[in-house]
N, C-alpha and C positions, 0 to 999 in steps of 0.2 A: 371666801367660802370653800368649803371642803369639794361641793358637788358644781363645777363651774363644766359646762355642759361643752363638748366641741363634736359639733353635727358633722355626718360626712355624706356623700349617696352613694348605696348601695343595689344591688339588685338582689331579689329573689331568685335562688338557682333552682332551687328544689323543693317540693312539699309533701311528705309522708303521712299516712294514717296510723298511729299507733294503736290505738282504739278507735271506737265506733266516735266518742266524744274528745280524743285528744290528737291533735296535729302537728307534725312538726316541720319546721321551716329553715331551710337552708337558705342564708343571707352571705352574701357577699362583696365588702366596701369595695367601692372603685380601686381606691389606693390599700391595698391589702397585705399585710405582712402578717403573716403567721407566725407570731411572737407569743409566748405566753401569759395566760393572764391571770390572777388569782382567784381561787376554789371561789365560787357564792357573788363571781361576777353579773352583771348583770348590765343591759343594754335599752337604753329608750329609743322607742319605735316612735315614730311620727304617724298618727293614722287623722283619717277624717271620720268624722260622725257626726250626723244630720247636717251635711254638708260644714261644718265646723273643723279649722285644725285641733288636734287634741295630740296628748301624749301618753303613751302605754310605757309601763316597764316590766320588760322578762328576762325572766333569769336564762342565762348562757347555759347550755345542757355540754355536762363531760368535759373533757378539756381541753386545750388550743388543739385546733386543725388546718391544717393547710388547705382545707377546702371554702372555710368561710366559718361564722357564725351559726349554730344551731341554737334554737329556740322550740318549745312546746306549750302550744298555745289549747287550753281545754274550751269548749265552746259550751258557752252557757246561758240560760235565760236570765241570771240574775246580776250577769258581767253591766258595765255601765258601756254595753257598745264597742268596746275595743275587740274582744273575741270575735263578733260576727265581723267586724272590718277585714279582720287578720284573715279569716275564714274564705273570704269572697276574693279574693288573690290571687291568681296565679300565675307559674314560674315564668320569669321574664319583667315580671312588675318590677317596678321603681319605688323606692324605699329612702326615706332619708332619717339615720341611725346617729346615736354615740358611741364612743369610745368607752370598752368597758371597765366599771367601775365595782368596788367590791367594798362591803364592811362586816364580811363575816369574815372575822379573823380564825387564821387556825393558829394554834400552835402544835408544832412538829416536834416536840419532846416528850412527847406525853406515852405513859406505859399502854392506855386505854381509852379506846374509843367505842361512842353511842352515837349510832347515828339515826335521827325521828324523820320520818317523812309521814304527809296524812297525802294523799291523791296528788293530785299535782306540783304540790312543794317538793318531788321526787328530782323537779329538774334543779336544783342546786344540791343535793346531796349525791348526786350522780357522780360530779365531777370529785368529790368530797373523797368517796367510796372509792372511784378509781386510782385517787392522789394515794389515800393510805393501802391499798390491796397494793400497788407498785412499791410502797416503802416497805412492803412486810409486815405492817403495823397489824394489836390486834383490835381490830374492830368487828361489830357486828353494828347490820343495819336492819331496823323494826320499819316495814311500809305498810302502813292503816289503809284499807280500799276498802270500799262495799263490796267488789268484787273482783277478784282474778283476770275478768275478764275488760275491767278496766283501770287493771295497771299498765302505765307506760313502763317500757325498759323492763319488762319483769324476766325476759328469758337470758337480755345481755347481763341479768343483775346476780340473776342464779348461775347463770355460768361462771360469772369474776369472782362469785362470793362464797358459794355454796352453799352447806349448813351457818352460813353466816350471815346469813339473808332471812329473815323471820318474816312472812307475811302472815297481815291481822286484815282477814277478811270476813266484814260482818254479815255476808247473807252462809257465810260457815261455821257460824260463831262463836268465831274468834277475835273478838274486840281486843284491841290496844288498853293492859293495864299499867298507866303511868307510874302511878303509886306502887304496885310492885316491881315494875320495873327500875327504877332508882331507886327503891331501896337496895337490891341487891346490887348493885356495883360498885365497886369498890372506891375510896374515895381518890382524886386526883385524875379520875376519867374525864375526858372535853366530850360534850355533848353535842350535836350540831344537830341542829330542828330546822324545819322547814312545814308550814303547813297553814289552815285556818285560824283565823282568830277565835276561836274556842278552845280551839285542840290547843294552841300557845299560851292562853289563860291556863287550860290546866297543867300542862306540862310544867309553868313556872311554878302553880302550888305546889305541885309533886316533888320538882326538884329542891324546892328550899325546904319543905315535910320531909324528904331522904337525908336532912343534912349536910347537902351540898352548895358550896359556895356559890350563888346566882352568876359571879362571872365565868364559869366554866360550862353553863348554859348558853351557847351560840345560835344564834337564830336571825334567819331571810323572814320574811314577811309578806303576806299577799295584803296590798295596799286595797282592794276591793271588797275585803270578806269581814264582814263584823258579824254584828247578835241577829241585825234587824236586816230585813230584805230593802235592797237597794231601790228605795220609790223619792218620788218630789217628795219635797219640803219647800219650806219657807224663814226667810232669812230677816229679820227686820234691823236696821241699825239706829242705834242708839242716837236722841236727840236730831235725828235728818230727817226723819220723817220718810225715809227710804222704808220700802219693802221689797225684797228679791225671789225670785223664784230660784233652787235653786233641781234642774230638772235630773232625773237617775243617770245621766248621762258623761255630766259634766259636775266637776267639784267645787263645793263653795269658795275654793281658792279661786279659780278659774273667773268665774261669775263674779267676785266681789272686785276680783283686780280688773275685769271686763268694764264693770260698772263705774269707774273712778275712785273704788275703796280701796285702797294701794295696800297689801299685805304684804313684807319680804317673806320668801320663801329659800329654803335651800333644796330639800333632799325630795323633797313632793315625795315620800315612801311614808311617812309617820313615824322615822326616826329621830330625827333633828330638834324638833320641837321650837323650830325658829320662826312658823309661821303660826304659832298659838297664839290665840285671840280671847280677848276677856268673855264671858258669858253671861248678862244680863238676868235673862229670865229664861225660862223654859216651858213653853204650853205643848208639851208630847213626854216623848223622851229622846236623848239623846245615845248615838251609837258611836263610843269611842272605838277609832280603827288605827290608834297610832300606839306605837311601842314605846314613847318619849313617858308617858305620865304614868305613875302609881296607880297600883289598883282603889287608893286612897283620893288621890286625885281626883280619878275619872268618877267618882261618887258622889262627888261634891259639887259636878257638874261648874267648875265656874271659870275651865279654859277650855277650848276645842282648838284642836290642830286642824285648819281650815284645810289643808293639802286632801286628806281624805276616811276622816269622820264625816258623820252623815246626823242624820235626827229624823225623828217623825213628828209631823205636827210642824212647830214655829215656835222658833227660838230668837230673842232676841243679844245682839253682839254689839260691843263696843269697839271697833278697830281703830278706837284715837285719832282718826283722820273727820272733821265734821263737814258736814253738809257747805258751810259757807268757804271751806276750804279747796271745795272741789272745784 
């Protein structure tokens, strides 16, 4: 498997306010080499929630430092528990982390660069921004906030960038136009996004509407954020006679593989698409949050990537494992 996980422990050195709702957190492994690591890395945190182990994944902010790992963690009501875990921490805590891993490819040839941020997706386009501003490359980067006052990195961003730094803040309103935004660029520009699953739905119509090649659309992913607010659901499996709760907290991956419904899993991000599960029925609707399936796909409702799609209501799933097998 691509994402073959190797845990180390670390400690918590440091924790910064960046804003009123975003925090950042200076991590540092025992065995620590400050080697560098690739743009769009990103590190799994080991947290507990309702006394449960669970796993977080954040994106590494900026680029290798001799001091440790940085991370920016935004605190939110709609998080499934990992933000208030991260929150309630401090410096001196024990940590057990990966090794970081990356799939936002960049390539380094390129005449032009776009770079998307919507709120928090800021923290992998940071290191992005500083990789090309060091090569001389021309990029500009557009960062979507509600407001000024809560963007992360906004003064380090204006200073590296300058007029090359475009904030779209909507209580100034200034909203983020996608659609003209790719139109005007030229073609053979790499694009690299970072942000919500809505703001990523439309940035992909936008860019293939501009005529641009969808692989030159690079994009991180917030594994939490879909259509529908993260509440319970219910999971029923096919011919067991099983029904699972499946609570806002924790993933129907988590719970099915808990429960003796064995799922493989690789990326837990909703890239991979290797723990996608057949889709029986559906009594709600369901909220795809993985980047694996077609906007055709997801319409059709008849796989969910159990890592971290969600639903409302009760769906039934066949994970090909049955009842008398367990």
């Amino acid at each position: 498997m691509r994402f073959i996980d190797t845990w180390t422990a670390a400690t918590l050195v440091a924790i910064r306010d960046l804003t009123p709702n975003v925090r950042e957190f200076l991590i540092k492994p025992d065995q620590f080499e400050a080697t560098s690591y690739p743009v769009g890395s990103h590190i799994n945190v080991s947290v507990t929630i309702d006394g449960l182990p669970e796993t977080r994944s954040y994106s590494l902010v900026g680029e290798a430092s001799p001091q440790g790992f940085k991370i920016a963690v935004r605190r939110t009501d709609e998080s499934r528990g990992g933000s208030r875990y991260m929150w309630s921490l401090q410096p001196g805590a024990r940590l057990d982390i990966t090794q970081p891993a990356s799939l936002l490819a960049v390539d380094w040839s390129r005449d032009n660069y776009c770079l998307i941020a919507g709120g928090i997706g800021i923290t992998p386009i940071l290191g992005a921004a500083q990789a090309l501003a060091r090569r001389g490359a021309d990029v500009t980067l557009h960062y979507a906030v509600r407001s000024r006052s809560e963007a992360a990195y906004l003064d380090d961003l204006a200073a590296m960038l300058g007029d090359r730094l475009v904030v779209h803040a909507s209580d100034e309103g200034e909203r983020l136009d996608l659609d003209a935004l790719f139109a005007a660029l030229p073609q053979g520009t790499l694009a690299l996004f970072c942000g919500p699953m809505r703001m990523l739905d439309a940035a992909r119509h936008a860019w293939i509407g501009a005529g641009h090649p969808l692989p030159d659309l690079r994009y991180e992913t917030f594994g939490s954020s879909g259509t529908l607010p993260t509440e319970t659901f219910r999971v029923r499996l096919k011919d067991s006679g099983v029904e699972l709760e499946i609570p806002r907290e924790r993933s129907m991956l988590d719970v099915l593989n808990a429960s003796g419904f064995e799922v493989i899993s690789d990326c837990k991000r909703g890239e991979c698409g290797l723990c996608a599960i057949d889709v029986v029925d559906v009594e709600g609707e369901i909220d795809h949050r993985d980047v694996f399936f077609s906007d055709h796909q997801k319409q059709t409702n008849r796989k969910i990537c159990a890592c971290v799609s969600r639903a409302r209501g009760t769906i039934t799933v066949d994970t090909l494992l049955r009842a008398d097998a367990v």
